[in-house]
N, C-alpha and C positions, 0 to 999 in steps of 0.2 A: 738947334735943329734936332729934329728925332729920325729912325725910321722911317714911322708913318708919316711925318710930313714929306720925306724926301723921296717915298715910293707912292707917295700922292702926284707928285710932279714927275714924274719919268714920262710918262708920256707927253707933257709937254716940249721936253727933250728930245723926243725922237720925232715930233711932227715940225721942230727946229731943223734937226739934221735932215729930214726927209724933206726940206723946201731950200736946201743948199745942193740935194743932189737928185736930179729929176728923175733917174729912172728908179731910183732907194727909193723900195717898199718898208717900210719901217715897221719892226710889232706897235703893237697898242695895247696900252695895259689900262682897265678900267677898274677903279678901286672905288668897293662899296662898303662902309663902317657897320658890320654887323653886331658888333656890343663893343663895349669898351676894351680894348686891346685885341679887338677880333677884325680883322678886313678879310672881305671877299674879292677877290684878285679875279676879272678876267683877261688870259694871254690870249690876244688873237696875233698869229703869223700866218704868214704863208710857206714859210718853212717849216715842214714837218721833222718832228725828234727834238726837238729843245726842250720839253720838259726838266731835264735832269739839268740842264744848263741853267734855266727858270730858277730852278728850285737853289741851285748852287748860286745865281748872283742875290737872290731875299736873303739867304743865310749870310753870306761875302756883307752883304749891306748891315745888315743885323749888327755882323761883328764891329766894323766900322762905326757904328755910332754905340756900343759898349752895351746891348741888347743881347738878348738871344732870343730863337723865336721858333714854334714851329710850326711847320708847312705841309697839310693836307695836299697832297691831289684828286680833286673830285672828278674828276674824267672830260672827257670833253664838255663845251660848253653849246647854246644852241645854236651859234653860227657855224660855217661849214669850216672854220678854222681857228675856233675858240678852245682854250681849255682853261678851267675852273680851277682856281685853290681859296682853300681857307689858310689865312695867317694870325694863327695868335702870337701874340706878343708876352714873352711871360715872364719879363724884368724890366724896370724903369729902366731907361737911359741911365749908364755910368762912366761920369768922366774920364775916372779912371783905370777904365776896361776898355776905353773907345781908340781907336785907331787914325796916329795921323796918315795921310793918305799923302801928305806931301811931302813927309819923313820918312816913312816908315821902310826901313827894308835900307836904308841909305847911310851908306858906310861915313859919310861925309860931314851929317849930324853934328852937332857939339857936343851933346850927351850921348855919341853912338860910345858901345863898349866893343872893345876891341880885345884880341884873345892871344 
């Protein structure tokens, strides 16, 4: 799994959690492939200010599968709670740069290093 396949499906994810909980408004993120390593992101919430939050979980995610990537904000988008980015992607996926997410941070590990 890459990035872009995994922030292809997020929104599948949130329209899961938002039919487990009736009154959760969920964001919606629609991903458009505008060249090779480029996606057009749009965030639509109804929470306004999460930009900076946006932009910090694509980077968060980035790191996690051994990418790095960077993140335009184009301003709002045409709906009354859209906002627009571009994402390139500007290294292939590396194994060994990518982040367990079930390990990581976890004193407990068998290879954690201990000080």
């Amino acid at each position: 799994s890459s990035f872009e396949e995994f922030v292809s499906n997020l929104d599948q994810l949130h329209t899961r959690v938002g039919l487990a909980f009736n009154d959760l408004k969920p964001p919606s993120l629609k991903i458009k492939r505008e060249d090779v390593g480029t996606l057009l992101v749009t965030y639509t919430s109804e929470r306004p200010g999460l930009v900076p939050l946006v932009e910090g979980l694509f980077h968060g995610l980035a790191e996690r599968f051994g990418q790095s990537i960077e993140i335009e904000h184009l301003g709002p988008g045409q709906g009354e709670h859209d906002e627009l980015f571009r994402i390139t992607v500007l290294e292939e996926p590396d194994p060994d740069k990518a982040i367990d997410s079930v390990t990581a941070g976890c004193p407990f590990t068998p290879d954690a290093k201990t000080e």
